[in-house]
Steps between C-alpha positions, in 0.01 A plus 500: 500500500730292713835442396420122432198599296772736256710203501258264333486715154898564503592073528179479226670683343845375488366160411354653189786671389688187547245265292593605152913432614354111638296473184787574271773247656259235504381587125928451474468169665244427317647534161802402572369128582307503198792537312665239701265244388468631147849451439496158670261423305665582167814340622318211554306458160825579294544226228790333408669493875539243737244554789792454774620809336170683536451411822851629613444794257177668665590385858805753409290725410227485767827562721577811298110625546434434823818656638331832301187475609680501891686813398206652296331741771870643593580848509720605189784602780487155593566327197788779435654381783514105416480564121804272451407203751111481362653521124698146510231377732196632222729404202736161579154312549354624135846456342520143616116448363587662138810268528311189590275579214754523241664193645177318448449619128852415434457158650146421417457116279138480336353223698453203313169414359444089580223498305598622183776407234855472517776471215844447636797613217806266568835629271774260525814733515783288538817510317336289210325800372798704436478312196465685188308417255589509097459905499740571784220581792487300799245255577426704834534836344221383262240389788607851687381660138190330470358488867568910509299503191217276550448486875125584591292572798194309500250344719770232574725572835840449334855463643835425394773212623840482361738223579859393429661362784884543558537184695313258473495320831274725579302540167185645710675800612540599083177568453375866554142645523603814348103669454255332780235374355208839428299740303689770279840316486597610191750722533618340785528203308655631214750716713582158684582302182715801357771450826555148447874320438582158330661335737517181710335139393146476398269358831188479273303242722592690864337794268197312429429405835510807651316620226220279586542577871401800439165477324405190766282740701317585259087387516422156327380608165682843444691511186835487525788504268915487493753607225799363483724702234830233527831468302447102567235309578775254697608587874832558559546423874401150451123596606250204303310653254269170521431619881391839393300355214302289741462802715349720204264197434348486839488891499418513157079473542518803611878683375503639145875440384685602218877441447692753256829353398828677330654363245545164698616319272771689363702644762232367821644270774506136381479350175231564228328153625503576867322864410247359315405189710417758803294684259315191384462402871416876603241497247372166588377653771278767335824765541459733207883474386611767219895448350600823417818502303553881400395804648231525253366175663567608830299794472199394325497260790535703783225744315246236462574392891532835678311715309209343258423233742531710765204740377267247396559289863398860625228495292413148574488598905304772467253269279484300755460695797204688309334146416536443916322817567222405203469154693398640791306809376241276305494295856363781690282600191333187477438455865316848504301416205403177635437687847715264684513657934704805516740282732579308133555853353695645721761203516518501114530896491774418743677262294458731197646829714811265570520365178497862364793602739711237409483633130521812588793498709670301211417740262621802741787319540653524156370862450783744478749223375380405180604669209321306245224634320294198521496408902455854546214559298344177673576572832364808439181331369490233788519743767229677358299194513570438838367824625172440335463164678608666796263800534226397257388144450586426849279750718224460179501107552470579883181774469344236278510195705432707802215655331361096363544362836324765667148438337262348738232231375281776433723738330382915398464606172773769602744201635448293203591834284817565783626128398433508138692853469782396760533182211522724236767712609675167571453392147593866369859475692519169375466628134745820591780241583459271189526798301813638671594103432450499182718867439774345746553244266512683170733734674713228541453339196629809292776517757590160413464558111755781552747309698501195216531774248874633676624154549 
């Protein structure tokens, strides 16, 4: 055999010997990109973190992987001898995308939700409620008492603005959003209202209109609601009460208002006739006004605002949002029992489907921050309610009209039998849900009983 015939077998194999080496680093490769986009891909999904920061976050990482997967089919010598250079350039890029992350979490605001409701807490804290009352206890350290105690998350996104303004030329720049307006306030709330200081004159009508600014983009036809918890219902910066009057009445078709004030007649700003002429005029106006002249008073007040009111408006919204999604359920039901086109269907299962997610993110959105037995328990229950919609009556009501409209003039005994049992499984996942309905409810019933029963 010729020496170029001998050669043949010896490059044959060579090349064989060197496939498993090839196979290997691209098997590295490989992987390695994989988990290049896995962890952009987790990066990117993380909740509660501002997508600028996600972006920035797995871009730093990507760096990070992609300068390994260049160094990943080098020898071992070869990374000993730039193990120091390929460290800062490996690890600065991931350290930066841990940091951006944490930066993110630390900075993240819970976007707000236009289309659901709003309660803004205004606390006058000006030097008029360093007032004491009979007892000794201040007139602010009283409303810093009963907010910590009777502050509650509910389906309401709830903030807090405090004003007192030190000079009041400029009376606007008194007034302080102290919690943005959100779900699971609370604490933050209640932490907030703990740091305040009496001081300065009482701006109560630069207070309201910022408070009003801030629920204006709200949707037509959301509730919304303001607090005011003030030493004086009179403003001391000269601001015209009658001018925020007339602003509550033009907002007030659609702004819930009630007025808390402190002992304003005894030791408020103004005489005993000036107090009580603002409350007639406040109340004029459909402003729920409560004089509360003790602590006592103060606190049964602040109770029935914060807290009672607060879980049945919860209560209310969830009603309400169910009743939405019942609307629109029966809609889609009776157009498949009527056998209206499946172009008819599929726009009213659309409407239902959004309907559905507008509940359910409101729902999802106070779960975790609610402490209360009752909008847990119906949360819980409304969720659940949800995700029968969702994944049974939906793809039943679509099989059945599907199935109806499908019959020919002429229909099969076995198609007739196909739509009649397509129309009973509809009606059976009907059934399922109004008894899940029905245990919701009594869940929450006995969850209400309970609640009235600690009160």
């Amino acid at each position: 055999m010729s020496d170029d015939d001998q050669s043949i077998p010896e490059n044959a194999s060579e090349r064989a010997s060197a496939l498993p080496d090839v196979v290997r680093e691209n098997l590295k490769r490989g992987i390695a990109a994989l988990v290049a986009f896995i962890v952009a891909a987790v990066v990117t999904s993380l909740p509660s973190i501002g997508l600028g920061f996600k972006i920035t976050a797995a871009a730093l990482a990507l760096v990070s992987l992609i300068a390994a997967l260049i160094w990943l089919g080098d020898s071992w010598e070869q990374w000993r001898a730039h193990v120091g250079q390929r460290s800062v350039v490996l690890g600065a890029p991931a350290a930066l995308a841990v940091g951006s992350l944490a930066l993110g979490a630390l900075l993240w605001v819970e976007p707000l939700s236009l289309d659901s409701p709003a309660h803004m807490i205004v606390v006058d804290s000006s030097a008029s409620m360093a007032e004491a009352f009979d007892g000794g206890e201040s007139k602010l350290s009283a409303v810093q008492e009963s907010i910590g105690r009777h502050t509650a998350d509910t389906s309401f996104q709830t903030g807090l603005t405090a004003y007192a303004a030190d000079d009041c030329d400029d009376s606007a720049a008194g007034v302080e959003e102290m919690v943005p307006l959100g779900y699971g306030t609370g604490d933050a709330i209640t932490s907030a209202v703990s740091g305040l200081s009496a001081h300065g004159a009482a701006n109560l009508v630069s207070a309201g209109d910022q408070a009003l600014d801030a629920l204006e983009p709200f949707a037509d036809g959301v509730r919304k609601k303001i607090t005011f918890v003030v030493g004086s219902l009179l403003d001391e910066c000269g601001g015209s009460i009658e001018s925020l009057i007339t602003k509550l009445e033009r907002e007030g078709i659609s702004t819930e208002i009630d007025a808390v004030g402190i002992n304003v007649v005894a030791v408020g700003v103004g005489d005993g006739e000036q107090q009580q002429e603002a409350a007639e005029k406040l109340a004029g106006i459909s402003v729920n006004v409560t004089l509360a002249d003790d602590p006592e008073e103060l606190e049964a007040a602040i109770e029935e605002i914060l807290y009672i009111q607060a879980i049945q408006d919860g209560l209310d919204h969830m009603d309400e949002q169910v009743r939405a999604v019942h609307e629109s359920g029966n809609a889609v039901l009776d157009a498949v029992w009527d056998g209206e086109p499946i172009e008819t269907v599929e726009t009213l299962i659309g409407d239902l489907q959004r309907t559905v997610r507008v509940g359910r993110a409101s729902f999802e959105a106070m779960s975790g921050s609610d402490e209360d037995a009752i909008l847990a328990t119906a949360e819980e229950g409304f969720l659940r309610l949800m995700g029968m919609i969702e994944g049974d009556i939906i793809p039943a009501a679509q099989r059945a009209s599907e199935t109806n409209l499908s019959l020919g003039e002429e229909p099969s005994d076995a198609d007739v039998t196909r739509r009649d049992d397509a129309f009973d499984a509809l009606g059976e996942k009907v059934d399922e849900y109004n008894l899940a309905f029905g245990e919701v409810s009594e869940e929450i019933s006995i969850a209400i009983e309970g609640w009235a029963a600690q009160l």
